[in-house]
N, C-alpha and C positions, 0 to 999 in steps of 0.2 A: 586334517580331513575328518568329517563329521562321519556319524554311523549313517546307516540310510534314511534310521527312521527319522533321523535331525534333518535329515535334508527333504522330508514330506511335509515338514511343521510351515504353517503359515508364519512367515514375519511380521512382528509387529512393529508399527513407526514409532512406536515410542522409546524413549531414549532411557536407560534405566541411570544410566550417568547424568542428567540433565536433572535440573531442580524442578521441575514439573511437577504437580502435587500427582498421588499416586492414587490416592482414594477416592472415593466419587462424592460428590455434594449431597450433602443432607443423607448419608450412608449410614445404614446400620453396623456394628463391630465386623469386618470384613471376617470370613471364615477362610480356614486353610484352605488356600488356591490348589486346585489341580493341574499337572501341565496338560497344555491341548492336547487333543488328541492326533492322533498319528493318520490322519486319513486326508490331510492337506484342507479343514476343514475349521473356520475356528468356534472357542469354544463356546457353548450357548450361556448367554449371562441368565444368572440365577435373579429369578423376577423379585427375591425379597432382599436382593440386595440394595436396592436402589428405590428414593422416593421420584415416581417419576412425575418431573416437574416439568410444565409444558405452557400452552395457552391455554386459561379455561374459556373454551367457548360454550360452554354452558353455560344454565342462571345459575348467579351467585346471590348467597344470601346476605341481609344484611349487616353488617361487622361494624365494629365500636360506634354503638348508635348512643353510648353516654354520653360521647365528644361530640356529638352530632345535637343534642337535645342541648347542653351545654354552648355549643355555638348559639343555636336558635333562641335561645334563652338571652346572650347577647342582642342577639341583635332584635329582637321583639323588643325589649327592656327598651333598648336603643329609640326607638321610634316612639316606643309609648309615653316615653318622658320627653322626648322631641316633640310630637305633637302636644303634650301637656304643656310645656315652655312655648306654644305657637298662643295659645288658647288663655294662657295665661301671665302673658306679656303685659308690662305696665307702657302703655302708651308715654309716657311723660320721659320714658327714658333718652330721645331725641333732642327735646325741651330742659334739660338741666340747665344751661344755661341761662332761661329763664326765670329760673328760683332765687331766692333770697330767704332769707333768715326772716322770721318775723317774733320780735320780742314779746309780743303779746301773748301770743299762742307756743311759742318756744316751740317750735316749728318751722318747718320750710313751705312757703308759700307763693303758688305764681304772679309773678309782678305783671303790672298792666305795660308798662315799660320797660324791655329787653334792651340791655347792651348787646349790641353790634358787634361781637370780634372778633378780632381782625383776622383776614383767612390768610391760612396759611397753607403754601402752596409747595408741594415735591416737586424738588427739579431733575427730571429724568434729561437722560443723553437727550440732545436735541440737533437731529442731521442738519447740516449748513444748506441744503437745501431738498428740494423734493428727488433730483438727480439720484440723490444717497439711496432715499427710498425704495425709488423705484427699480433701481439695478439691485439692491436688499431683495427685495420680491421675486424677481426672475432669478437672481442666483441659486435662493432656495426653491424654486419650484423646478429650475433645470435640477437640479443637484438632485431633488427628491426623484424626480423621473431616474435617472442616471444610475442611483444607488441600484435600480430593482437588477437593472442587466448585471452590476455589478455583482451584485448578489448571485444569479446565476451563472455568472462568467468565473467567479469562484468556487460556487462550485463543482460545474465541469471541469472546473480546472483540477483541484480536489479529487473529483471521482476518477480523472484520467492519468494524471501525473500525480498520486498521491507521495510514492517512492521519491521520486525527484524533489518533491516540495518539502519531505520531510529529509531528510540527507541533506539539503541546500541550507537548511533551516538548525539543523542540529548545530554546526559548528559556532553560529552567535548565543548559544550556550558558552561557551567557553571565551570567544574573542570578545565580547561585549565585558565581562568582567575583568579580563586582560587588561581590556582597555583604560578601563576606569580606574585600576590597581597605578599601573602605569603613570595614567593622568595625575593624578591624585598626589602621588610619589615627586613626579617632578613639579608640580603647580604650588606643593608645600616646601619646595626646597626654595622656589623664584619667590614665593611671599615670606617674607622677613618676620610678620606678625606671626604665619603657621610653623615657623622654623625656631620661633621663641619656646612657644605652646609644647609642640611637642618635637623634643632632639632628636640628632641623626639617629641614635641606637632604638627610639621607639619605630620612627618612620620605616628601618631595616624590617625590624620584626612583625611592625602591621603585614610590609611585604611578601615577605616569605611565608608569614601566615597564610595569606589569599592567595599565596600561588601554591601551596599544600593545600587550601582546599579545592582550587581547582584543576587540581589534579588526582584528588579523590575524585569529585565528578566524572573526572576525564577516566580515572578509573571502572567506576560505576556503569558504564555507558559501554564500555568495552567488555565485562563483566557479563553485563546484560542486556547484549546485543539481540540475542533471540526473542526479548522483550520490546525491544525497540520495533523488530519486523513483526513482532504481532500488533505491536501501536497501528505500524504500517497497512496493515492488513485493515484493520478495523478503522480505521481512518476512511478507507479507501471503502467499503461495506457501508459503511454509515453515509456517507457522501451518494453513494449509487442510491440509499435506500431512500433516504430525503427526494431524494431527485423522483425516484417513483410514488411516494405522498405530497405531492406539491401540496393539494388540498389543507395541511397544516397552515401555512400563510394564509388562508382564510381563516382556518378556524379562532387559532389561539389572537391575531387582533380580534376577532369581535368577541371574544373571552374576554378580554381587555377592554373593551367599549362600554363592557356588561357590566365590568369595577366599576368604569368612570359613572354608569347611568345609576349603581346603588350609590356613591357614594354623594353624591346630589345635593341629595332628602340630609343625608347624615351634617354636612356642611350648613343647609340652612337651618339646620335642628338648630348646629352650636351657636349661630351668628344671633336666632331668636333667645339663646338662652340667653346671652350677656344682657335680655332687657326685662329679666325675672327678678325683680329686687323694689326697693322703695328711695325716694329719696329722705337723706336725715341729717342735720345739721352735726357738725363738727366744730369741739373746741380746739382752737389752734391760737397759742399766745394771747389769751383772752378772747379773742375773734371768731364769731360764727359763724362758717363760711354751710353752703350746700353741696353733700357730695353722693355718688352714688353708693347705694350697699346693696351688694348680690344678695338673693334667698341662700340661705345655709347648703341647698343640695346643689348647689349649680356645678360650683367644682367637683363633686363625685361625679354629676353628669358628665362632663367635660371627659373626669378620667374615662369613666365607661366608652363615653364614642371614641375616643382616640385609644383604646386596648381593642373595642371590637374591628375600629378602621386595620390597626394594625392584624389583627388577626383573620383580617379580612382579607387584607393583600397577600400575607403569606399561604394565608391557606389557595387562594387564587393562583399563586403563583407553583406550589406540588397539584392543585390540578394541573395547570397547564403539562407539567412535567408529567404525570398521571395517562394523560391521552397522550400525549407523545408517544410514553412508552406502551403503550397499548397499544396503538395504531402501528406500532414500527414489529413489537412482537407478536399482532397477527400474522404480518405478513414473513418476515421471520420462518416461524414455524408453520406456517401455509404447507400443503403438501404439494406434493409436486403436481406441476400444470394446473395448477389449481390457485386462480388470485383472489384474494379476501374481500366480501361483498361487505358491502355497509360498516367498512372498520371504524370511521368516525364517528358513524353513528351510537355503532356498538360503544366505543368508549367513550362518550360523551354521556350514555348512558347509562355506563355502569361507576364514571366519576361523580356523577350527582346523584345517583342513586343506592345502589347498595355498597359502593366504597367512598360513600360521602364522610360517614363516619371516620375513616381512617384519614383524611386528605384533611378534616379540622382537627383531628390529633396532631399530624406531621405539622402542620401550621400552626400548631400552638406552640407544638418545640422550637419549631425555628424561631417563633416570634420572642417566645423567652430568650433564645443563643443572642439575637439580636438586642433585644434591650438590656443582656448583660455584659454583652461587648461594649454598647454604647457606655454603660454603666462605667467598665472597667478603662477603657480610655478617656472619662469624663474623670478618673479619678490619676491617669496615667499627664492630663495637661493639669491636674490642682500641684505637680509635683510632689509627690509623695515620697519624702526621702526613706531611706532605711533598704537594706539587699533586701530585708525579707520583703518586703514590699514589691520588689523587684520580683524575687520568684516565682512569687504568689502567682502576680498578674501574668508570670510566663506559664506559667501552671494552666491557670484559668484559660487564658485564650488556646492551649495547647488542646485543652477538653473542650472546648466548645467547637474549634475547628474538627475535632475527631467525631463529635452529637452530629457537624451538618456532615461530613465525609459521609459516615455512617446514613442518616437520613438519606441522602442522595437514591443510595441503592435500594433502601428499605421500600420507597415510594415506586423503584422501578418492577419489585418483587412485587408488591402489592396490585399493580397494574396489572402483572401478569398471571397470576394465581387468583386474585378477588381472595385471599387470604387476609385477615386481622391484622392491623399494626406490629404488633408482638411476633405473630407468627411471621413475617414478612424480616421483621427485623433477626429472628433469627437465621433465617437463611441466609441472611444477610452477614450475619459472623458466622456461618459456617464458609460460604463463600470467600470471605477475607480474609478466615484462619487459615487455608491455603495460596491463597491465589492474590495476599496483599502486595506483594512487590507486582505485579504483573497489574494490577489494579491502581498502585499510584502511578505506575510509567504511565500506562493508557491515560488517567487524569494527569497527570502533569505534563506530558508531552502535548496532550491534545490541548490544552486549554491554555496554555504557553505558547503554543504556535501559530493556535487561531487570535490569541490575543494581536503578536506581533503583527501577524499577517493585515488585520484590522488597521492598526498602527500606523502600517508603512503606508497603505492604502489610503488612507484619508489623507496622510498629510500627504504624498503625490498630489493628490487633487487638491488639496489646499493650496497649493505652492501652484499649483499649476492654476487655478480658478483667480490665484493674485495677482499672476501674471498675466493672464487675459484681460483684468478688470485693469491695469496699469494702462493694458495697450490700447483698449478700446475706448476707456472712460477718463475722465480728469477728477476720477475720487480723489487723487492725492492719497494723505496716509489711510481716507476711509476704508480705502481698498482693501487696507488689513483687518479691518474690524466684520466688512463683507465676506471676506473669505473666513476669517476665523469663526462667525456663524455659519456658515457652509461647512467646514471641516466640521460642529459639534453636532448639525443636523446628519451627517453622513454617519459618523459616529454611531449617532442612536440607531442609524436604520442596521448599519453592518453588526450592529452589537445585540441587535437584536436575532439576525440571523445567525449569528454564533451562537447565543444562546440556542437557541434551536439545535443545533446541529449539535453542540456539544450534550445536550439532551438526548438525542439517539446516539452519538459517538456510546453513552453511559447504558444506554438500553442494548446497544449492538453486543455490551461486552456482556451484560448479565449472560442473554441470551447464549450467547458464547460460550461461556461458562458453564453454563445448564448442561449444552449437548456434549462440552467437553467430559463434565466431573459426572455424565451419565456412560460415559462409553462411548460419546457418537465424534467424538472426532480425537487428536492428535494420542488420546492417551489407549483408547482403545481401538485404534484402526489397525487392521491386519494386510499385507500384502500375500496373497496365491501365490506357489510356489512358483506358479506357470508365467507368472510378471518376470521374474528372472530370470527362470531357466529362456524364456524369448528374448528376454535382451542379451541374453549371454550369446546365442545363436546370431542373434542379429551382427553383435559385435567381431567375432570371433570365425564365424562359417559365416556371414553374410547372405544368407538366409533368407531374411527380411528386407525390406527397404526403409520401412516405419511401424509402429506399433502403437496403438491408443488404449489409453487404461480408462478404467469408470470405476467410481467408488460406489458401492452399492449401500445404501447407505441402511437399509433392515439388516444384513449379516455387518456390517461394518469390515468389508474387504474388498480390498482393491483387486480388481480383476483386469485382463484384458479384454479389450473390449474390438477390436479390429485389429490384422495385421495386413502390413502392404508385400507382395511379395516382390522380389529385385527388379523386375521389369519395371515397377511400378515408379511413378516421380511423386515432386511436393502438392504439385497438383490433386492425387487423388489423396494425400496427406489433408489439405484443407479440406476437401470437398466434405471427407469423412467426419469432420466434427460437427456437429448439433450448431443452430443456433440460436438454442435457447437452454443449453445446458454445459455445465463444465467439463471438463477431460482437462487429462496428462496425455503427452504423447512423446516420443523419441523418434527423431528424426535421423538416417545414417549418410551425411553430403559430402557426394565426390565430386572433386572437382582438382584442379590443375592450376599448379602455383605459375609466378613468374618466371621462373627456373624450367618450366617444360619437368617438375615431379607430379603425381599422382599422390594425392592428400585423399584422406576422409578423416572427418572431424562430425563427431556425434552431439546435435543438439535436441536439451532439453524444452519443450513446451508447455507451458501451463496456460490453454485456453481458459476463459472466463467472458463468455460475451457479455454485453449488457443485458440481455432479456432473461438472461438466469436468475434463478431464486437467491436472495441475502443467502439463508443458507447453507446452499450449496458453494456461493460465491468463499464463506467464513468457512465451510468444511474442508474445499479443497486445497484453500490457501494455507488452512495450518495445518495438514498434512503431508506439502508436497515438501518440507525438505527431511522428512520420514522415508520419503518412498527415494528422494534421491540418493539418500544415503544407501539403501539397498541396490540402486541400478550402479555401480563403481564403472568412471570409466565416461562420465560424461564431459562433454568438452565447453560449452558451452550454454546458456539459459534464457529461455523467452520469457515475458510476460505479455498475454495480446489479449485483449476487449474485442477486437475486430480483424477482417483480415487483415487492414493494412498495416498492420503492427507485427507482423507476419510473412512479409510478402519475400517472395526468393530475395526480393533485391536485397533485404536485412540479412536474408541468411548468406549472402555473399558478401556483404561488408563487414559482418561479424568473423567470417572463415578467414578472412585475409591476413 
């Protein structure tokens, strides 16, 4: 039994047993805590404990403008030696053929008579008839139509059944490597040549190897299951949030349009350079033949447009990511009833403008990570023998997957704050100094499962596109070659939407994070005494019929927020929830078994409609199994977007 003054203390959802980080993001040396106070009130956080980190929707100034001068500097350079190679092309370079040696002049000299030679001709696939073609044409134009529904048919699906799709989805974690463990074990026992290679005692031990680690996994997952329902959660948040910025599918293709239109100019730069040169005869076995020779600068040319191209795409591609996370963190942190006006604009404007600098930083890291992966696998196929060699390169790609890890978030901080590369990247390790395991689950579960889901998706309609073109048409085997262009067309489109979405999946959690490691959700949320002592009433003297909580989200305490008194039914239960804001509520249902007894069975509710704010959608979700831990005695648990995910009939099928 507590004293009384324990029993005025607000409760708080957070779990001191649970690995939750404890500290807040970007926190100064926390100071000796006080306990609340004793008035059922909790306590006021101290304003210099916490950087509070939000949306800046203020002007931001402009940050790393060296990377920014330094880009420009590329690509100026880039055009001015392009145009210079346009302007001072040798016309004769076409005409080589025409040349010949001339002994007199010891020189190469245009002949009045050209040899003729012989053309030589590329033999591309050539269809058996125009049939081919022209079912080729409508397959990928049905197919491209087809992909868009596809695309939003996912992610409704996504936003409504995220639980189910993620739970459904977990177990070929484990069974796909089973499998292959399995495969692999008897497929080298039936081949005589893999049975040579390696004996029974290796083949044992590869096995039980794979099956200890997959049951580490299996471990891991069970572990950090709380981890898992926060994937769920933000899975499900990010999906809802996408859905309310359609306007991104406009934007980011003509982002993309905007690459293909600079990159143009840069293409005919290089094609003009190769005819910057002279021609000049060559000793070969006595023999003066005429060959071309490039001017001296043409390859450093060359180098330069193919490092600005590349630095061009990467940096193109953290903006895109840039306004993603922009437009997804307006609204985010939007206040409440309050929807974010011109957020595309806003961030389109503050990616070219005052965090242009930062977005050709980020893009020059990556473009480095990149050309030294290429690097390190161009030197992993020259077979390089020796371990060290081996570790080395395990080393290197280890760091360079941690550069873009890292980078990822850095670009989504910097979206959000209009903060410096540097400063952006720090928050960035303070965020991951707590919150890493919670941050790869979210990245690897997310981007693993949208992968799959892609996966299966294409090839269904692969398989199924083959089959219709067998029934309807007489392609014969082209019909595979028609669908398998169909499957890579679909490919890009759904891969492209996953990019996408896996881009706010990454903005949802920054965000997340913020209002968590400030106080504002699972680590600093408090429950009023009066949530319990009503449900205790409810339960116990029945008292009540229902009770609905609201999270206030300035004191960060959950309060009650309506009760139903016993007369009352489920009816004035829905009526009383908002539909454009979240609740908890507890429901107390009597009813009469098959048996002629008298049952009540107490279910839990966590509305969430779809016109509520991201979030409040991410506050109340990783709060509520805080507060059920406090309500003891629950029998049952909803998740409802709308009523009918709610409706008595569920609560009678679940009582039964």
């Amino acid at each position: 039994m507590g004293s009384p003054e324990e029993s005025n203390k607000p409760i708080s959802l957070y779990d001191s047993s649970s690995s939750s980080p404890t500290h807040p993001l970007l926190s100064k040396p926390p100071l000796p805590s006080s306990p609340p106070p004793l008035d059922g009130t909790p306590p006021d956080p101290d304003p210099t404990q916490f950087l509070q980190i939000s949306y800046n929707y203020g002007p931001r100034p402009f940050k790393d403008l060296l990377f920014l001068f330094l880009f420009l500097l590329f690509v100026l350079l880039t055009f001015a030696f392009g145009i210079f190679s346009i302007f001072h092309r040798n016309t004769y370079y076409s005409d080589l053929s025409s040349f010949s040696y001339d002994s007199n002049s010891t020189s190469c000299a245009e002949s009045s008579l050209s040899e003729l030679l012989p053309a030589s001709w590329v033999r591309f696939y050539s269809f058996s008839s125009s049939n081919i073609l022209y079912s080729l044409i409508w397959t990928l134009v049905i197919t491209f139509i087809l992909s868009i529904p596809i695309c939003f048919l996912l992610l409704l699906l996504l936003k409504k059944y995220t639980k189910q799709i993620v739970y459904a989805s977990l177990p070929f974690f484990i069974v796909i490597p089973i499998f292959f463990n399995v495969y692999w074990f008897v497929a080298c026992i039936v081949s005589s040549s893999c049975s040579d290679v390696f004996p029974l005692v290796y083949r044992i031990l590869v096995l039980v190897f794979v099956f200890l680690v997959i049951g580490v996994i299996v471990w891991i997952f069970v572990a950090n299951w709380h981890r898992i329902e926060l994937t769920v959660s933000i899975i499900g948040v990010a999906s809802d949030a996408l859905s309310r910025n359609l306007g991104l599918f406009g934007v980011l293709p003509c982002l993309t349009l905007g690459l293909v239109v600079y990159y143009a100019p840069i293409v005919v730069f290089l094609v003009f350079a190769r005819q910057n040169g002279k021609i000049v005869p060559r000793e070969t076995d006595g023999e003066y033949t005429c060959v071309w020779k490039q001017d001296g600068w043409v390859p450093a040319y060359y180098a330069l447009a193919i490092l600005t191209m590349l630095w061009s795409v990467a940096a193109m591609v953290e903006a895109q990511a840039y306004v993603i996370s922009g437009i997804i963190a307006q609204w985010y942190f939007s206040k409440e009833d309050e929807t974010p006006r011109r957020s595309i604009r806003s961030s389109l404007r503050n990616a070219f403008g005052p965090s242009a600098g930062t977005i050709c930083l980020s893009g020059l890291l990556i473009c480095v990570v990149r050309v030294v992966r290429a690097a390190v696998d161009t030197a992993r196929q020259e077979d390089a023998s020796g371990i060290v060699n081996l570790i080395l390169r395990c080393c290197v790609k280890a760091f360079l997957a941690v550069i873009d890890f890292l980078n990822k978030f850095t670009i989504n901080f910097a979206a959000i704050t209009g903060e410096a590369y540097c400063s952006s990247a720090r928050m960035t390790y303070e965020l991951l100094k707590r919150n890493l395991l919670s941050a790869v689950f979210v990245e690897t579960i997310s981007t693993r499962l949208l992968a799959g889901i892609v996966f299966v998706l294409s090839a269904v309609y692969a398989i199924v596109a083959c089959a219709i073109l067998k029934a309807v048409s007489n392609l014969g085997a082209d019909s595979y070659v028609v669908a398998a262009l169909a499957w890579v067309l679909l490919i890009v489109v759904l891969g492209f939407f996953i990019h996408v979405l896996d881009n706010v999946i990454d903005t949802v959690y920054v965000c997340y994070s913020i209002d968590k490691d400030r106080g504002e959700a699972t680590t600093g949320m408090w429950v009023a005494e009066e949530c319990k002592n009503s449900f205790m009433e409810m339960k116990w003297k029945k008292v009540y019929r229902y009770i609905v909580f609201k999270i206030d989200e300035g004191s960060r305490l959950v309060t009650v927020d309506k009760v139903g008194g016993p007369g009352e039914g489920y009816d004035e239960l829905t009526a009383s929830l908002p539909e454009d804001d979240c609740r908890y509520a507890v429901f107390d249902f009597d009813f009469v078994t098959v048996d002629n007894c008298r049952k009540s069975k107490i279910f839990f509710i966590a509305w969430s409609p779809t016109a509520s704010r991201i979030r409040a959608k991410m506050l109340y979700a990783t709060s509520k199994d805080g507060l059920r831990r406090v309500l003891e005695g629950i029998h049952y648990e909803l998740q409802a977007t709308d009523p009918t995910e709610m409706g008595i009939d569920v609560i009678k099928d679940r009582a039964k």
